[in-house]
C-alpha positions as CSV (number, residue, x, y, z in Angstrom):
1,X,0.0,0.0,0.0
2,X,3.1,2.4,-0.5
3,X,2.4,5.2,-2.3
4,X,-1.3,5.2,-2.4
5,X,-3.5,8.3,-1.1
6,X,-4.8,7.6,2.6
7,X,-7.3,9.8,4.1
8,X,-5.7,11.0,7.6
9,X,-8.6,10.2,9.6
10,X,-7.6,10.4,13.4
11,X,-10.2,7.6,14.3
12,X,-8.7,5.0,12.4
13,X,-6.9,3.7,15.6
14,X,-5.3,0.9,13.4
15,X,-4.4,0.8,9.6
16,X,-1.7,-1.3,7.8
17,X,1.6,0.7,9.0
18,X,2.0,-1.8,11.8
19,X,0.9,-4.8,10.1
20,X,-1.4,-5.7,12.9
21,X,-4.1,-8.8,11.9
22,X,-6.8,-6.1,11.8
23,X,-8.2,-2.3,11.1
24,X,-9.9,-0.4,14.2
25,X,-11.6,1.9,14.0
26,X,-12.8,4.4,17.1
27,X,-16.9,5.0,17.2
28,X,-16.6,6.4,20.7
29,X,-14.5,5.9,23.9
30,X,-15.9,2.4,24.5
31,X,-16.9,1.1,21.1
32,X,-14.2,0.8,18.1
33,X,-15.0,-1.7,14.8
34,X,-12.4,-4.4,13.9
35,X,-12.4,-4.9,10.1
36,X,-10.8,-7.3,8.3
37,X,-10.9,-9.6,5.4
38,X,-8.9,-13.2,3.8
39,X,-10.0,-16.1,1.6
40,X,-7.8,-18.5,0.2
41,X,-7.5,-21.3,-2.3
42,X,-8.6,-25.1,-0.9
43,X,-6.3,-27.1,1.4
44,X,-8.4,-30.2,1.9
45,X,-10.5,-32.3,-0.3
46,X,-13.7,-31.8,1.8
47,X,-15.6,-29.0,0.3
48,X,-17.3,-28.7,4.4
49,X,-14.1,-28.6,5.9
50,X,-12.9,-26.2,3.7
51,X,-15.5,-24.1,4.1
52,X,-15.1,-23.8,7.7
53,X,-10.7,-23.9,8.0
54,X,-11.0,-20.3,6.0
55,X,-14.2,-19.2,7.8
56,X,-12.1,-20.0,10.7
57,X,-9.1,-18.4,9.3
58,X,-10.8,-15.1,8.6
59,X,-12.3,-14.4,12.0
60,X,-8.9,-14.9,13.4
61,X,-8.3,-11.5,12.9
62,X,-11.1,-10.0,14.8
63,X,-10.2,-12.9,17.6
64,X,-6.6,-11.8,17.4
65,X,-7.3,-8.1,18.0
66,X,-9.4,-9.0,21.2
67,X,-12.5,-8.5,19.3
68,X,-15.7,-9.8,19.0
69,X,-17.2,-10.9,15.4
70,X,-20.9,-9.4,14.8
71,X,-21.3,-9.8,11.0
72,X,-19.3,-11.6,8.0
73,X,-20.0,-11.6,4.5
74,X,-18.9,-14.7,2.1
75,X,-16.0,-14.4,-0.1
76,X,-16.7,-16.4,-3.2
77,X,-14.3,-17.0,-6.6
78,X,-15.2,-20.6,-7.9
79,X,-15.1,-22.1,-11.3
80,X,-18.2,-23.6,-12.3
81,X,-17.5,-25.3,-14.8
82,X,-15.3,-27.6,-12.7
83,X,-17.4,-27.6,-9.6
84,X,-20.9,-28.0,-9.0
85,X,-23.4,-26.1,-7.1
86,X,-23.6,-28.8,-4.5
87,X,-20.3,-28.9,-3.9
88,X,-19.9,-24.8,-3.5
89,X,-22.8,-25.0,-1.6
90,X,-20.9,-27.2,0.7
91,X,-18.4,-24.9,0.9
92,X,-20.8,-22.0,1.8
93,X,-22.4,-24.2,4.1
94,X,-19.4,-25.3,6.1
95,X,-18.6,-21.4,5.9
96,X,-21.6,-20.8,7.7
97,X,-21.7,-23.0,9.9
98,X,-18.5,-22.2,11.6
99,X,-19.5,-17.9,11.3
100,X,-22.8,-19.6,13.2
101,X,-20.6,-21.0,16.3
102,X,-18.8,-17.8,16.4
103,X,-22.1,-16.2,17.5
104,X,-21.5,-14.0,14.6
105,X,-24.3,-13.1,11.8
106,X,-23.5,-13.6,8.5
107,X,-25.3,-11.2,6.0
108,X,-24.0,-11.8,2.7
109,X,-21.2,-11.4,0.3
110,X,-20.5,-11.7,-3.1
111,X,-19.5,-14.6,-5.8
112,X,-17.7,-14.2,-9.2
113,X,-16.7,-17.1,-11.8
114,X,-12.6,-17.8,-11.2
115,X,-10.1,-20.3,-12.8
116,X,-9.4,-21.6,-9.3
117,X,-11.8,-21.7,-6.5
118,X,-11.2,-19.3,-3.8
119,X,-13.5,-19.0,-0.4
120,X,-12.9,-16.7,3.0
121,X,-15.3,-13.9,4.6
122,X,-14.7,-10.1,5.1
123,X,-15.6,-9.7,8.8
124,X,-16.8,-7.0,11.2
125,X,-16.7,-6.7,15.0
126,X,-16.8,-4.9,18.0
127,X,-13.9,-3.9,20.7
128,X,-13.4,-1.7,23.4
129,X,-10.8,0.7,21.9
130,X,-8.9,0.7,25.6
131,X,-8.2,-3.2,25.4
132,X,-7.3,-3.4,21.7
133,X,-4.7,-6.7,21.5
134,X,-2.2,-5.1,19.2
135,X,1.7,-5.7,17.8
136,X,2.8,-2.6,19.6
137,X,2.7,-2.7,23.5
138,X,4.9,-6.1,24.9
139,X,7.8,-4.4,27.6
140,X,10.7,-6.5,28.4
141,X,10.2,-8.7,30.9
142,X,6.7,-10.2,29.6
143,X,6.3,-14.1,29.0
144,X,4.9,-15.4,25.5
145,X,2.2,-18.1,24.5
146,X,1.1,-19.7,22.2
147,X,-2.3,-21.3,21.7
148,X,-2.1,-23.8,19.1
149,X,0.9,-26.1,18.0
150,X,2.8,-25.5,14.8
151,X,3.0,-27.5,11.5
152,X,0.2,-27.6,9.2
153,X,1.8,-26.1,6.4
154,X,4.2,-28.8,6.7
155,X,1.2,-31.3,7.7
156,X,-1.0,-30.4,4.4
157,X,1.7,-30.8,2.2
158,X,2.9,-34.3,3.5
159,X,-1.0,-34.9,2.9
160,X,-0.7,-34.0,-0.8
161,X,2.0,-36.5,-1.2
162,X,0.1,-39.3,0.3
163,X,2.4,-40.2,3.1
164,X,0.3,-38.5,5.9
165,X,-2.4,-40.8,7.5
166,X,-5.8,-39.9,7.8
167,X,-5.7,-39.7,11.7
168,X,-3.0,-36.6,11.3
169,X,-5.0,-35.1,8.7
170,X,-8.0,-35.3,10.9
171,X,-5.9,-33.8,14.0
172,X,-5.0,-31.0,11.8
173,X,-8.0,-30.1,10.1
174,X,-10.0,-29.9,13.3
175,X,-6.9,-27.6,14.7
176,X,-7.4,-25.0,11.5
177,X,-11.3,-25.5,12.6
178,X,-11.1,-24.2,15.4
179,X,-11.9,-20.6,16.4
180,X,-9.3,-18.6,18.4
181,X,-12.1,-17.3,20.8
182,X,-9.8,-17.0,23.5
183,X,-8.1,-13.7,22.4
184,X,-11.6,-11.9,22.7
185,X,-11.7,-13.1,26.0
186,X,-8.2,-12.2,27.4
187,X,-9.0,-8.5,25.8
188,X,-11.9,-8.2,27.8
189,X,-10.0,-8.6,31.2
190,X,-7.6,-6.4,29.8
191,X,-4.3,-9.1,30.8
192,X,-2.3,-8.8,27.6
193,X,-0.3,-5.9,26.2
194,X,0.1,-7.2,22.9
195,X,-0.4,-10.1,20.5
196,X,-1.0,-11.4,17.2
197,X,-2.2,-14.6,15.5
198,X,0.0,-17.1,13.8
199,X,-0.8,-17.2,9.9
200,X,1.3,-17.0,6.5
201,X,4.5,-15.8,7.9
202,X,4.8,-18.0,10.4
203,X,5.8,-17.8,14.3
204,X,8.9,-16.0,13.4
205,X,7.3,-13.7,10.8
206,X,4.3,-12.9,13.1
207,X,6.5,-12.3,16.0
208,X,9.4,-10.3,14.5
209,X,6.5,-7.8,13.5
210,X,5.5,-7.7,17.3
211,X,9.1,-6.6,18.6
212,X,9.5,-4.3,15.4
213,X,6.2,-2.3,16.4
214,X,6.8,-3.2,20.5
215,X,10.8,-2.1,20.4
216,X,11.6,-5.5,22.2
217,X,13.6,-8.7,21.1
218,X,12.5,-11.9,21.6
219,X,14.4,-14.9,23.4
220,X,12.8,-18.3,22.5
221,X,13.0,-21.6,23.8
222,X,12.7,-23.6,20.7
223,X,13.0,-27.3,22.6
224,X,9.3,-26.4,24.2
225,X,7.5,-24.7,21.1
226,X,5.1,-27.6,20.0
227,X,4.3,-29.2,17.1
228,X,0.9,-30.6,15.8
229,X,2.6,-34.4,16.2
230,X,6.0,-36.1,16.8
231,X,5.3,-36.9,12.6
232,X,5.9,-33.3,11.5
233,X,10.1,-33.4,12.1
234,X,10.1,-36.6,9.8
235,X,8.5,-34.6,7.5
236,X,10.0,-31.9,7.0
237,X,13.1,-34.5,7.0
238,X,11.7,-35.9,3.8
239,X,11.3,-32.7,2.3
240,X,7.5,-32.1,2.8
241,X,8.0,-28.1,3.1
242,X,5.9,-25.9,1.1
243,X,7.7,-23.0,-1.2
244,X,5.8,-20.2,1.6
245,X,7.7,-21.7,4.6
246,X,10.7,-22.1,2.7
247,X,10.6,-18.1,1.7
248,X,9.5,-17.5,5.4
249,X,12.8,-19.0,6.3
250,X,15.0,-17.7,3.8
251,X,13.4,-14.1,5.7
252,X,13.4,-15.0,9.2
253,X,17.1,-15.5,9.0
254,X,17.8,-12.1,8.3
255,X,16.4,-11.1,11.4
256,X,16.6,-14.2,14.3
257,X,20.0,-15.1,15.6
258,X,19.6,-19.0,15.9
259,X,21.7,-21.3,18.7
260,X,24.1,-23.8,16.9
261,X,21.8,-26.2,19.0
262,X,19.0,-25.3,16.9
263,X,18.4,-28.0,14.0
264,X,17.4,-26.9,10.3
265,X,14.0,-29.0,10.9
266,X,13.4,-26.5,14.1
267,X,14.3,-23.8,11.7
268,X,11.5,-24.5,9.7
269,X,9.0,-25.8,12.0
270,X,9.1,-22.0,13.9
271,X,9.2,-20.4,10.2
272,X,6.3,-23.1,9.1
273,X,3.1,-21.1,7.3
274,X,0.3,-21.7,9.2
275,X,-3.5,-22.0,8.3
276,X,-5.9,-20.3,10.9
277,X,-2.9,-20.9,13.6
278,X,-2.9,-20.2,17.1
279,X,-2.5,-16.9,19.1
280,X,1.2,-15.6,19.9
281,X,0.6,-13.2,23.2
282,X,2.8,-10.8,25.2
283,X,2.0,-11.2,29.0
284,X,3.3,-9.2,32.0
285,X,4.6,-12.2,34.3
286,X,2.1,-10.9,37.2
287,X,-0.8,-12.1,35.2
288,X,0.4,-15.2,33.8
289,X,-0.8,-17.7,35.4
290,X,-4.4,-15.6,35.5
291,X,-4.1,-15.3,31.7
292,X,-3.4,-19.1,31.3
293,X,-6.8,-19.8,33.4
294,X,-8.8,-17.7,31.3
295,X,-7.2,-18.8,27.3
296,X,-8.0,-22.5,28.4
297,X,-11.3,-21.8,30.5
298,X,-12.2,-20.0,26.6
299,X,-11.2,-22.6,24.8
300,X,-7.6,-22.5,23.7
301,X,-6.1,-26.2,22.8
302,X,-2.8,-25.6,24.4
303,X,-1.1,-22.4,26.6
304,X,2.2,-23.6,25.6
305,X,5.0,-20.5,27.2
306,X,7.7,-20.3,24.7
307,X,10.0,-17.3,25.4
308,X,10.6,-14.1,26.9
309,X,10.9,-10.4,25.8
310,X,13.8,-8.6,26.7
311,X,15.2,-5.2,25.8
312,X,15.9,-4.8,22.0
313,X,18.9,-6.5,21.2
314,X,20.8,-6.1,17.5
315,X,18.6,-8.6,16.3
316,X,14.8,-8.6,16.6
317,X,14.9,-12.2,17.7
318,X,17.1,-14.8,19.3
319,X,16.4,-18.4,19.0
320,X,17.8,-21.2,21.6
């Protein structure tokens, strides 16, 4: 968005400078809108499932920004000569659905003919503009977590080569499912001072943006950083690493100091492109164990405590 004319408008709280999961927008000093918007191309077979991994994957955002989803409109490129309206009704359906258990009303959206299908939602909601969750605001000192293990880029790729079983491919499908709920609910007590959700450029891409915006490095522990299954490291051992991964990588290295401890499978594991991935959160130690309580008492699969932040180092951050 470099370069293009931007009306200054002092209520939007939030824009794309700080590449933060989501717009705000001030309506008064209690009420701000979270807007965002994502649809992708399918990653599993099941038209359903598809339907509601980027349904999933799109309220993220709002989740991520401590927000609370009130309306979503469908996202729809699909070619129909290739697909019938059954099965893009599936997809819509499983859409739905999963816009449904996020207590959220969906109220439309729009549908165009495309070479490849595409499906996600444009989504509004609702946050107090005092306890937004964004990448600016971690101090030194506070603990991060992580709400959902890492690998399904890597998973979903050893499924398109057949060598992943259908129990793993379950496993991960209902992880990219589910709904990251939990960062409204930490929001609303006000117990973290910065966050983001873990999508496209990965836990180190995602988090590099946090200390750029925050001014902190970060100091992780990669031995207790989880993955999905014990499977993924033999994956990525037999090569099953998609080309986004790789490039997130190739990036990460230019601003992570890795241990000589640290494998090349770790490398990519933390640099892995995730598919409506779990939340990364900044919490002052005080509150931790509060925090913890409340992310699984909403939902979350895991509260996994990966690293620390410290004062900004040279390097944005420091893997162990």
């Amino acid at each position: 968005m470099r370069g293009l004319t931007n009306y200054p408008d002092p209520n939007l709280l939030i824009g794309s400078a700080s590449s933060d999961d989501a717009a705000v927008y001030k309506i008064s000093d209690d009420l701000a809108l979270v807007q965002t918007l994502d649809f992708f191309t399918p990653i599993v077979d099941d038209p359903y499932l598809f339907g509601q991994i980027a349904a999933a994957n799109s309220l993220s955002d709002v989740y991520a920004m401590g927000g609370k989803p009130i309306t979503a409109m469908n996202i729809v490129a699909v070619p129909t000569e290739h697909l019938s309206l059954e099965t893009i009704n599936e997809i819509l359906k499983g859409g739905a659905d999963k816009v449904a258990e996020a207590e959220c009303a969906l109220s439309g959206g729009h549908t165009v003919q495309n070479p490849e299908p595409l499906y996600g939602l444009s989504v509004t909601g609702t946050v107090n503009p005092h306890r937004v969750i964004a990448n600016a605001g971690a101090k030194p000192g506070d603990h991060l977590l992580l709400t959902k293990p890492l690998g399904t880029g890597i998973i979903s790729t050893a499924i398109k080569r057949g060598i992943a079983n259908a129990e793993l491919e379950k496993k991960a499908s209902k992880q990219m499912a589910a709904l990251n709920k939990p960062g409204s609910a930490l929001a609303s007590v006000g117990l973290t001072r910065a966050g983001t959700d873990v999508t496209g450029f990965g836990l180190l891409g995602h988090l590099s943006h946090m200390c750029r915006e925050s001014g902190v490095t970060a100091r992780l522990d990669s031995s207790v950083v989880p993955a999905i299954d014990p499977a993924v490291i033999d994956f990525i051992k037999q090569g099953c690493v998609p080309g986004g991964s790789r490039e997130n990588l190739r990036l990460a290295k230019e601003f992570t100091t890795f241990a000589s401890g640290v494998s090349e499978e770790l490398q990519v594991l933390l640099a892995d492109a995730q598919t409506s991935g779990g939340l990364l959160l900044a919490v002052h130690p005080d509150h931790l164990k509060e925090a913890q309580d409340i992310l699984y008492s909403a939902g979350a699969q895991i509260v996994a405590e990966i690293g620390l932040l410290s004062s900004a180092d040279e390097m944005p951050v420091v893997v162990s």
